[in-house]
TORKOL-4160 file (C-alpha; in steps of 0.2 Angstrom, whole numbers, padded with zeros to 4 digits, m for minus):
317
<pt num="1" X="0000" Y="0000" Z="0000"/>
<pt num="2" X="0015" Y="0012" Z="0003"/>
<pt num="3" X="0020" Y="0011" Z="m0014"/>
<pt num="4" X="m0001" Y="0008" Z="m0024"/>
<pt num="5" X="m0007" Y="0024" Z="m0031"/>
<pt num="6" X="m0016" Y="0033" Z="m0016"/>
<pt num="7" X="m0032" Y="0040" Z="m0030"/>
<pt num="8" X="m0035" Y="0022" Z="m0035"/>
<pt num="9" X="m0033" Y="0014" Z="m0053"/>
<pt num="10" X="m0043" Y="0015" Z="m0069"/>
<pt num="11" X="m0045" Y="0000" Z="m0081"/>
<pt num="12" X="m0038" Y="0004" Z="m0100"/>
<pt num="13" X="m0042" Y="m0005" Z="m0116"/>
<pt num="14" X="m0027" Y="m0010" Z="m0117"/>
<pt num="15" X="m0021" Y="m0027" Z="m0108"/>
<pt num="16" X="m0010" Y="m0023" Z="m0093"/>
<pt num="17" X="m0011" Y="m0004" Z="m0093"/>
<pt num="18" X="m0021" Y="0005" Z="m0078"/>
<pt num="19" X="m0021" Y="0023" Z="m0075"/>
<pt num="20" X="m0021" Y="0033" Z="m0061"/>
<pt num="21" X="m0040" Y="0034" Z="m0053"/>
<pt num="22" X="m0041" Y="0052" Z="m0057"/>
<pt num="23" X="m0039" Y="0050" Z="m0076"/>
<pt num="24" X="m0054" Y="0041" Z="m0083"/>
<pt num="25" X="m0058" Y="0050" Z="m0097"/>
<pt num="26" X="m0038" Y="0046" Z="m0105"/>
<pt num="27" X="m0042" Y="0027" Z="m0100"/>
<pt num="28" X="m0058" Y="0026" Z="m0109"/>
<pt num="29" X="m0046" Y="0032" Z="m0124"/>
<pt num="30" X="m0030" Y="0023" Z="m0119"/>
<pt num="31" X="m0030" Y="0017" Z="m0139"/>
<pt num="32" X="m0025" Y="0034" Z="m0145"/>
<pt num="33" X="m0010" Y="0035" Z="m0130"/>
<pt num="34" X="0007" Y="0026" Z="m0131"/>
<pt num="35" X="0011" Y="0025" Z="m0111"/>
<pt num="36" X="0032" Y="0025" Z="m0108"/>
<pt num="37" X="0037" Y="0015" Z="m0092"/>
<pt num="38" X="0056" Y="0017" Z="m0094"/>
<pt num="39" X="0058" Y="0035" Z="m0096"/>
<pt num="40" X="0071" Y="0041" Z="m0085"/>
<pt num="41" X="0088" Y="0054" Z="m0083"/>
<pt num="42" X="0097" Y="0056" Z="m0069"/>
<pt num="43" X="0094" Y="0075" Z="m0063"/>
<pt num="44" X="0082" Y="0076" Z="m0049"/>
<pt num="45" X="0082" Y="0093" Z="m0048"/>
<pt num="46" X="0069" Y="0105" Z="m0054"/>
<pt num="47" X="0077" Y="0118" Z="m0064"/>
<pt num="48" X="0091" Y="0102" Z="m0070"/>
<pt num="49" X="0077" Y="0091" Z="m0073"/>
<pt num="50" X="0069" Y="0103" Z="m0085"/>
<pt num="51" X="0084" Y="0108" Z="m0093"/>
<pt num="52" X="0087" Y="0091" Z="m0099"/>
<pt num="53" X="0069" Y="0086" Z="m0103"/>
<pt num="54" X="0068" Y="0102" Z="m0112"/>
<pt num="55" X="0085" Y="0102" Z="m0123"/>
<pt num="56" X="0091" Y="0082" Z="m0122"/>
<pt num="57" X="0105" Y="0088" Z="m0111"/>
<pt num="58" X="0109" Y="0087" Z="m0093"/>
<pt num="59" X="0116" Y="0107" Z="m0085"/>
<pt num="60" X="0118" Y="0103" Z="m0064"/>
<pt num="61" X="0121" Y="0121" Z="m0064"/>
<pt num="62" X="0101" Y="0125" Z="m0068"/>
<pt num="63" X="0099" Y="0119" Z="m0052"/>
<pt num="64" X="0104" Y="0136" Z="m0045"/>
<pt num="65" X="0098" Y="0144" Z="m0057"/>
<pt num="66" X="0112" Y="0144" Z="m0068"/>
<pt num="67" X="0101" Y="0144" Z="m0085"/>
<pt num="68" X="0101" Y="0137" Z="m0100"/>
<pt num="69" X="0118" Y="0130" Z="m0110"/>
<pt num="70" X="0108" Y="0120" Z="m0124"/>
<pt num="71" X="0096" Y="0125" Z="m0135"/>
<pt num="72" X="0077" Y="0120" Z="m0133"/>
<pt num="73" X="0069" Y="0106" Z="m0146"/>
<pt num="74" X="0057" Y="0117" Z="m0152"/>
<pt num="75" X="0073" Y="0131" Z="m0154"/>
<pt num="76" X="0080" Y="0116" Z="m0166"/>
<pt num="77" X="0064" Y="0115" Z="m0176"/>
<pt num="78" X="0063" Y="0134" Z="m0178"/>
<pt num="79" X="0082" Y="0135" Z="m0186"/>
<pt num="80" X="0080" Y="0120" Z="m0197"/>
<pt num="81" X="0066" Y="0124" Z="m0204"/>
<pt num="82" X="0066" Y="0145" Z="m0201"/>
<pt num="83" X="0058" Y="0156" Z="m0190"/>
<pt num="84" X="0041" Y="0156" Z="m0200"/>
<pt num="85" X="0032" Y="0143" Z="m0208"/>
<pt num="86" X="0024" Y="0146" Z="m0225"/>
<pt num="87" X="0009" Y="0152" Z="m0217"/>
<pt num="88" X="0015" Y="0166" Z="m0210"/>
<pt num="89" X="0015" Y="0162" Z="m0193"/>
<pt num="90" X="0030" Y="0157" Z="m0181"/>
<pt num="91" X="0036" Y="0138" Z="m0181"/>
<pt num="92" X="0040" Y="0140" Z="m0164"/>
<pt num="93" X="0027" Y="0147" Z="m0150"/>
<pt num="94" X="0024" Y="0145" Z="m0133"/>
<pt num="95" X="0009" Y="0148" Z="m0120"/>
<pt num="96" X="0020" Y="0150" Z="m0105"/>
<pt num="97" X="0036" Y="0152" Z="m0103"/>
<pt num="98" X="0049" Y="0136" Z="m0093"/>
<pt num="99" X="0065" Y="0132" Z="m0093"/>
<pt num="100" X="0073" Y="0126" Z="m0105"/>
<pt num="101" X="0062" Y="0131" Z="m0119"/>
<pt num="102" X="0074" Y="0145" Z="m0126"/>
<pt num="103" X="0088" Y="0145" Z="m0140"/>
<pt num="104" X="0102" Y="0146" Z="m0131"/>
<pt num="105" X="0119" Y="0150" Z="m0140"/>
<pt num="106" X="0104" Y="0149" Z="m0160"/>
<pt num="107" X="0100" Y="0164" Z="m0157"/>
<pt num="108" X="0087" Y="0177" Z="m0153"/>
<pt num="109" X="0078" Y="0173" Z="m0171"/>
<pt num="110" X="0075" Y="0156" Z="m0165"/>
<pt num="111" X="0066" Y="0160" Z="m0149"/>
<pt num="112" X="0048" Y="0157" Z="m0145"/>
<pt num="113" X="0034" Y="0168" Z="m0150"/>
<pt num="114" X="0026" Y="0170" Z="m0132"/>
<pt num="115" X="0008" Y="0172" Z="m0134"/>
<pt num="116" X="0007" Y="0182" Z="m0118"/>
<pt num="117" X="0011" Y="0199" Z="m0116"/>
<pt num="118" X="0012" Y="0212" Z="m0130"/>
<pt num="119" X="0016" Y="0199" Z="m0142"/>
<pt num="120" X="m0003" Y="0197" Z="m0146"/>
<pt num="121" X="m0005" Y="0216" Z="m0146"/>
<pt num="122" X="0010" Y="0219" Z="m0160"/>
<pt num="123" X="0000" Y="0207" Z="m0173"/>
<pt num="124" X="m0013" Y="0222" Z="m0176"/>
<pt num="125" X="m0009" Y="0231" Z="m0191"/>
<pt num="126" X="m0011" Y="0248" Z="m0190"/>
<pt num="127" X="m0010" Y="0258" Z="m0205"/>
<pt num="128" X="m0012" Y="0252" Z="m0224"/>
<pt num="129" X="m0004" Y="0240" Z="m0235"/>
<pt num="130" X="0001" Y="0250" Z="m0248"/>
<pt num="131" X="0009" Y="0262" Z="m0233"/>
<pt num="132" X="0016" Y="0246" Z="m0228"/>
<pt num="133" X="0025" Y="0242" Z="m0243"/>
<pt num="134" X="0031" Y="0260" Z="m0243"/>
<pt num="135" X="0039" Y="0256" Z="m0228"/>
<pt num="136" X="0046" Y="0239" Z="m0232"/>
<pt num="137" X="0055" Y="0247" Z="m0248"/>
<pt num="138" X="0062" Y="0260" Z="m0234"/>
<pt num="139" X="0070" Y="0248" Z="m0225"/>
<pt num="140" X="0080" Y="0239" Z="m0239"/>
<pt num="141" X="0086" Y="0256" Z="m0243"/>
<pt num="142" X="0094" Y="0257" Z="m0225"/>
<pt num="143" X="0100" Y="0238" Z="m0221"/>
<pt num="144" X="0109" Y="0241" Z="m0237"/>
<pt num="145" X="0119" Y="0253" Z="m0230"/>
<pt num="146" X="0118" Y="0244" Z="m0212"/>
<pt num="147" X="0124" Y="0229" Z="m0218"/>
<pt num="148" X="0140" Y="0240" Z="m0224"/>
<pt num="149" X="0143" Y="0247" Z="m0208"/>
<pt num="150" X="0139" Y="0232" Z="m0198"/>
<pt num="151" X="0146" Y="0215" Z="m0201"/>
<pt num="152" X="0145" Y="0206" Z="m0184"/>
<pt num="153" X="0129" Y="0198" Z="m0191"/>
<pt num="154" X="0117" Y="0208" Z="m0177"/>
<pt num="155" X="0109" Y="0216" Z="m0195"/>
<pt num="156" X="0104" Y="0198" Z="m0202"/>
<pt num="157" X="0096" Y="0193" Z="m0184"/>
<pt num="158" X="0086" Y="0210" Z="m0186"/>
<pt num="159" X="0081" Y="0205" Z="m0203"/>
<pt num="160" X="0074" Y="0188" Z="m0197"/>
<pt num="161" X="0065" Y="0196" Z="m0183"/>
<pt num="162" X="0057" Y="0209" Z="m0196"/>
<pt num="163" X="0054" Y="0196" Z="m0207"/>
<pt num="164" X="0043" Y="0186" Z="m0193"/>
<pt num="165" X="0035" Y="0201" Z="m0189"/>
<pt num="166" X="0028" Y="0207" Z="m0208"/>
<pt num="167" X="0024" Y="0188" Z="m0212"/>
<pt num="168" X="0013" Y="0188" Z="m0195"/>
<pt num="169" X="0005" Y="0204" Z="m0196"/>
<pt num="170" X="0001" Y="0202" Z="m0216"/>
<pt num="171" X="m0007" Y="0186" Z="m0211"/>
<pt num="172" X="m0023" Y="0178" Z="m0204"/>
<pt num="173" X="m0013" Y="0174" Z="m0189"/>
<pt num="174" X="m0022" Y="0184" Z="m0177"/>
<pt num="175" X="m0038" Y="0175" Z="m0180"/>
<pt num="176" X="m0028" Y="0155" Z="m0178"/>
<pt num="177" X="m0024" Y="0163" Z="m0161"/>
<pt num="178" X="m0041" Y="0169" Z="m0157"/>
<pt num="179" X="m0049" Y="0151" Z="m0149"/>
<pt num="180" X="m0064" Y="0160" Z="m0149"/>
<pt num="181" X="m0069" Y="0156" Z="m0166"/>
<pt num="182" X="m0071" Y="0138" Z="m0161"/>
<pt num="183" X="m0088" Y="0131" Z="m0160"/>
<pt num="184" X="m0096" Y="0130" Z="m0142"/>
<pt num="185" X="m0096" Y="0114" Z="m0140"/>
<pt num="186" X="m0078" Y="0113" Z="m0142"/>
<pt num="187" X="m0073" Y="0125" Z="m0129"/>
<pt num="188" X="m0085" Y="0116" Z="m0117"/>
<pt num="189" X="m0076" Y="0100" Z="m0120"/>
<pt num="190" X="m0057" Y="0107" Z="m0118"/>
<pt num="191" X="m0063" Y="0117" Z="m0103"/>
<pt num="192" X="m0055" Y="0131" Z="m0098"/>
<pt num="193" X="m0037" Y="0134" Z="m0091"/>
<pt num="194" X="m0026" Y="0120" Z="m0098"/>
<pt num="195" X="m0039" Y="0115" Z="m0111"/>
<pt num="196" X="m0039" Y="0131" Z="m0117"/>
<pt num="197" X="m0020" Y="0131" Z="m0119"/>
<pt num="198" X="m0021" Y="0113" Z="m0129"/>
<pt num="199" X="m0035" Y="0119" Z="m0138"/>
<pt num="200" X="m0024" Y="0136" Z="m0147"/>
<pt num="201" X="m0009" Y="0122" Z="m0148"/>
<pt num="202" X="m0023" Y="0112" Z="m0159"/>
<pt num="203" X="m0027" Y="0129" Z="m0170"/>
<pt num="204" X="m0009" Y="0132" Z="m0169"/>
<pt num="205" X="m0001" Y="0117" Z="m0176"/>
<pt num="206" X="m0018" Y="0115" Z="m0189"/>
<pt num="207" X="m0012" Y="0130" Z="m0197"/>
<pt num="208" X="0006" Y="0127" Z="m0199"/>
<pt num="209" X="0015" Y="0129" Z="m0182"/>
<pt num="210" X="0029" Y="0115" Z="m0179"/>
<pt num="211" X="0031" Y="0117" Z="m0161"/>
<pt num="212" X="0019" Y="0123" Z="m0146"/>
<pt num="213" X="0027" Y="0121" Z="m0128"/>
<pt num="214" X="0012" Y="0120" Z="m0115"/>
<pt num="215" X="0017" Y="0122" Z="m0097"/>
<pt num="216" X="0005" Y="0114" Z="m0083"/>
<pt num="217" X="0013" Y="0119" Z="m0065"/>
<pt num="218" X="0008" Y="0111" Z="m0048"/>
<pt num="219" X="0013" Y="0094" Z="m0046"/>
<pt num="220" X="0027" Y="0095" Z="m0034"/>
<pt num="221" X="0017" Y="0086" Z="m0021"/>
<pt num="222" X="0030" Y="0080" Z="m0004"/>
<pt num="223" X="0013" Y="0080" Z="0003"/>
<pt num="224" X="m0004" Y="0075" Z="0004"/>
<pt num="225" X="m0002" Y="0069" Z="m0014"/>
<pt num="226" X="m0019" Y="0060" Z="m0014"/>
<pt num="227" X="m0028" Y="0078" Z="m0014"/>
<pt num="228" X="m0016" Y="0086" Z="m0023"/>
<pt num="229" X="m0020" Y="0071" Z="m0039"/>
<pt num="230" X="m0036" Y="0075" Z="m0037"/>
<pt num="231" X="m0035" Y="0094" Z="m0041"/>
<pt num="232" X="m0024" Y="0092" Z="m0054"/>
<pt num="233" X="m0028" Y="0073" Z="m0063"/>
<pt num="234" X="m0044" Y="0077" Z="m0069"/>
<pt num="235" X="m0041" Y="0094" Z="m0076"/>
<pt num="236" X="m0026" Y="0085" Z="m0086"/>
<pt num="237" X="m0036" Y="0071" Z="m0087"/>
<pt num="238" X="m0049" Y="0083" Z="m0097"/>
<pt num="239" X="m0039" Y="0093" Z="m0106"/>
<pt num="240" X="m0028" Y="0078" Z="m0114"/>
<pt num="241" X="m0042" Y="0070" Z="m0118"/>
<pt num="242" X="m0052" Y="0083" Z="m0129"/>
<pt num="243" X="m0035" Y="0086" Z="m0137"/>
<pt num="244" X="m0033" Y="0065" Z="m0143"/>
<pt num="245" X="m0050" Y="0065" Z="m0145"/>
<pt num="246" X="m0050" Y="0080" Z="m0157"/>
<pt num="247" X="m0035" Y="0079" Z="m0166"/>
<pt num="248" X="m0042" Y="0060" Z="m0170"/>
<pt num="249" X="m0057" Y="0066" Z="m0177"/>
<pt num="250" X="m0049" Y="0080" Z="m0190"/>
<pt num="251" X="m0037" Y="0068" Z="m0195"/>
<pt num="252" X="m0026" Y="0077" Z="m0188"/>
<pt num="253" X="m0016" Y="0062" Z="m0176"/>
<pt num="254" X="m0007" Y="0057" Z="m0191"/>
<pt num="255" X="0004" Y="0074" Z="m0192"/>
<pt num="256" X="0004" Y="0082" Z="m0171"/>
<pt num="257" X="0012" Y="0072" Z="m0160"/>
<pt num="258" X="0007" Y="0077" Z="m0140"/>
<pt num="259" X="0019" Y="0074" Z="m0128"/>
<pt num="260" X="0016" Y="0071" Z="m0111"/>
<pt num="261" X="0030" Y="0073" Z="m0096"/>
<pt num="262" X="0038" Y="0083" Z="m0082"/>
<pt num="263" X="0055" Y="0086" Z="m0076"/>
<pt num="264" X="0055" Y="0068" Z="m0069"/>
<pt num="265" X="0044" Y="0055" Z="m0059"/>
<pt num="266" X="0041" Y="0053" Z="m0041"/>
<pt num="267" X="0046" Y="0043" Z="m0029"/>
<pt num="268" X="0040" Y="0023" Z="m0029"/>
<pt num="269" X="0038" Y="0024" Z="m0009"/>
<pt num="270" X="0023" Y="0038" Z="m0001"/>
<pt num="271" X="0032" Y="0047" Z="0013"/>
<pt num="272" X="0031" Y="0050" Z="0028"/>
<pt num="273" X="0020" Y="0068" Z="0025"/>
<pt num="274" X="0008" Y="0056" Z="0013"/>
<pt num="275" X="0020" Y="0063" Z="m0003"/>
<pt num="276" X="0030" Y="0060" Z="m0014"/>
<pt num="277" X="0048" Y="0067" Z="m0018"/>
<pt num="278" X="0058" Y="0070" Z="m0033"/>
<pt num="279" X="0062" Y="0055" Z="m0043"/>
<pt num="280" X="0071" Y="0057" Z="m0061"/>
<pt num="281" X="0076" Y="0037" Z="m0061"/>
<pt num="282" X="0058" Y="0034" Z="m0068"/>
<pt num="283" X="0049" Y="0048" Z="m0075"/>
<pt num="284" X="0032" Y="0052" Z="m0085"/>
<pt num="285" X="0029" Y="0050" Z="m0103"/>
<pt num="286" X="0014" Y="0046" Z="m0112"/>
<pt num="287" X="0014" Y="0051" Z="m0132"/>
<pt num="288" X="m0002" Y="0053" Z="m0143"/>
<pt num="289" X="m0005" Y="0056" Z="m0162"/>
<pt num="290" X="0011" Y="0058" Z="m0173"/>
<pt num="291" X="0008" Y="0045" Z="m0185"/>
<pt num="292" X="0015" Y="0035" Z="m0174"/>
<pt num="293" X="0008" Y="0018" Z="m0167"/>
<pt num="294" X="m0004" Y="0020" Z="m0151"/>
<pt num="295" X="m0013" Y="0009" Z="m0137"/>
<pt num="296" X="0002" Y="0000" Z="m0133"/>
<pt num="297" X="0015" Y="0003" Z="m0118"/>
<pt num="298" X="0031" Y="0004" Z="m0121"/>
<pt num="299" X="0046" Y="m0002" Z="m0111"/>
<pt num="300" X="0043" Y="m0010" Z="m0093"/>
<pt num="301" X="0048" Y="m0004" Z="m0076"/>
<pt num="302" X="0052" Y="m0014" Z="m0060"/>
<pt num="303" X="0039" Y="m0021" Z="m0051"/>
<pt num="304" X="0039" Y="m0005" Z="m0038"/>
<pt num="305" X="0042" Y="0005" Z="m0053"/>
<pt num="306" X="0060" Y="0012" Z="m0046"/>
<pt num="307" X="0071" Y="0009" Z="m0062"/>
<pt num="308" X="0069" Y="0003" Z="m0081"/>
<pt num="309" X="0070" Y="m0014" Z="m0082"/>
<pt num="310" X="0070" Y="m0015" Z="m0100"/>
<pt num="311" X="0082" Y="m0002" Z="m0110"/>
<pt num="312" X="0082" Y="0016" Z="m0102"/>
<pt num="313" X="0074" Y="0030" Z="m0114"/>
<pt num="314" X="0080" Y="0045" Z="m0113"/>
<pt num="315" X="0075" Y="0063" Z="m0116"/>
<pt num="316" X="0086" Y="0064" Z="m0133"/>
<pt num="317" X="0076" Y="0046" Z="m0139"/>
């Protein structure tokens, strides 16, 4: 009993998986989820944790809030493929900023667009087109000579930052952003808070986005982790399900990929406060959509889940 789950377990579809009793909704659906038993690292520190989940490296010096070293996965996406997709809106945004999620020694072009903020508000074009295009014609004037008088490359960092803004303001991107648009019973079945942050990540990625970072805070429980699940499971348990759910029945499963984790696990054993501490030797992962094969588990734990017993996975696999 020290180690069971202290909210109870759930029955999947699947033979041999059970969730956690506050996520019914994500068993019901277990067939669109692939469930990862050996994930794990070795950092059980909160900001070292991140970092490596975050960029596929370990920094101990984020611990003490040393920062970042590494550049963030959605970072990499942004310079492979450039800081705008084809639609005119960023390949690379976030709902909330964590740790981890930046470009590191990449460059400020390949940062996340932060939804939050004055980000939104500088997507309203004010003035005309044609005024606009005055402008644009203006500019080239002067980075010609900039571009003479500077050549430590700060110019073509400008450029891809001007470059993201025009593509952004000249397009429908402020209505992909707007979740309003959705029909009402889709709202209702995301909910609000977290659902509301998968549901843009759904609009986000449907119009061309290649990355979305969603952060959902609260689960360092060391105590009372039985109420503490049952705050938090079912708002995930909603959320994640609406999004599987959604992204299944516009097809769109085949081309996003969700993933599911934190900076590590938790502790096998429930302490003595009726929590459970930091545990990077088995952490959480769960996957859905990507094309990839779902309503299986992957890999197996020890019996107390402490460790992997079948080949580790990491955050770089």
């Amino acid at each position: 009993v020290e180690y069971r789950s202290t909210t109870g377990s759930v029955k999947t579809k699947l033979p041999s998986v059970e969730l956690g009793g506050t996520f019914e909704k994500m068993a019901a659906q277990a067939d669109k989820f692939a469930f990862v038993r050996s994930f794990a690292h070795r950092n059980s520190g909160h900001g070292g944790g991140t970092h490596w989940v975050m960029t596929g490296y370990n920094f101990v010096a984020a611990d003490n809030g040393g920062g970042q070293s590494k550049p963030g996965m959605g970072s990499i996406l942004a310079r492979h493929r450039g800081a705008s997709a084809p639609s005119g809106l960023p390949t690379y945004i976030r709902t909330g900023g964590i740790l981890g999620d930046g470009p590191a020694w990449l460059g400020k072009p390949y940062a996340p667009f932060d939804v939050a903020g004055k980000a939104r508000e500088n997507m309203v074009l004010r003035g005309s087109l044609d005024n606009l295009d005055d402008r644009k014609s203006l500019l080239k004037n002067f980075d010609t000579v900039d571009r003479e008088l500077d050549r430590s490359g700060l110019m073509s960092g400008l450029d891809s930052f001007e470059q993201q803004a025009l593509d952004l303001v000249t397009s429908k991107a402020k209505e992909v952003f707007d979740i309003k648009h959705e029909e009402k019973k889709t709202l209702e079945r995301y909910g609000k808070g977290l659902g509301e942050q998968l549901l843009l990540a759904r609009r986000l990625c449907e119009a061309g986005v290649g990355f979305v970072t969603v952060n959902f805070g609260g689960w360092d429980m060391h105590g009372q982790i039985a109420n503490a699940m049952k705050r938090n499971g079912p708002i995930v348990d909603n959320a994640v399900s609406a999004f599987a759910e959604d992204c299944a029945q516009r097809g769109l499963d085949q081309n996003i990929l969700l993933v599911i984790s934190g900076e590590f696990g938790r502790t096998p054993r429930i302490n003595g406060n009726a929590g459970r501490d930091h545990w990077a030797p088995l952490s959480t992962l769960a996957l859905s959509g990507g094309g990839l094969k779902m309503g299986q588990a992957v890999g197996e734990s020890t019996e107390k889940a402490e460790v992997p017993k079948s080949k580790p996975i990491g955050p770089q696999d």
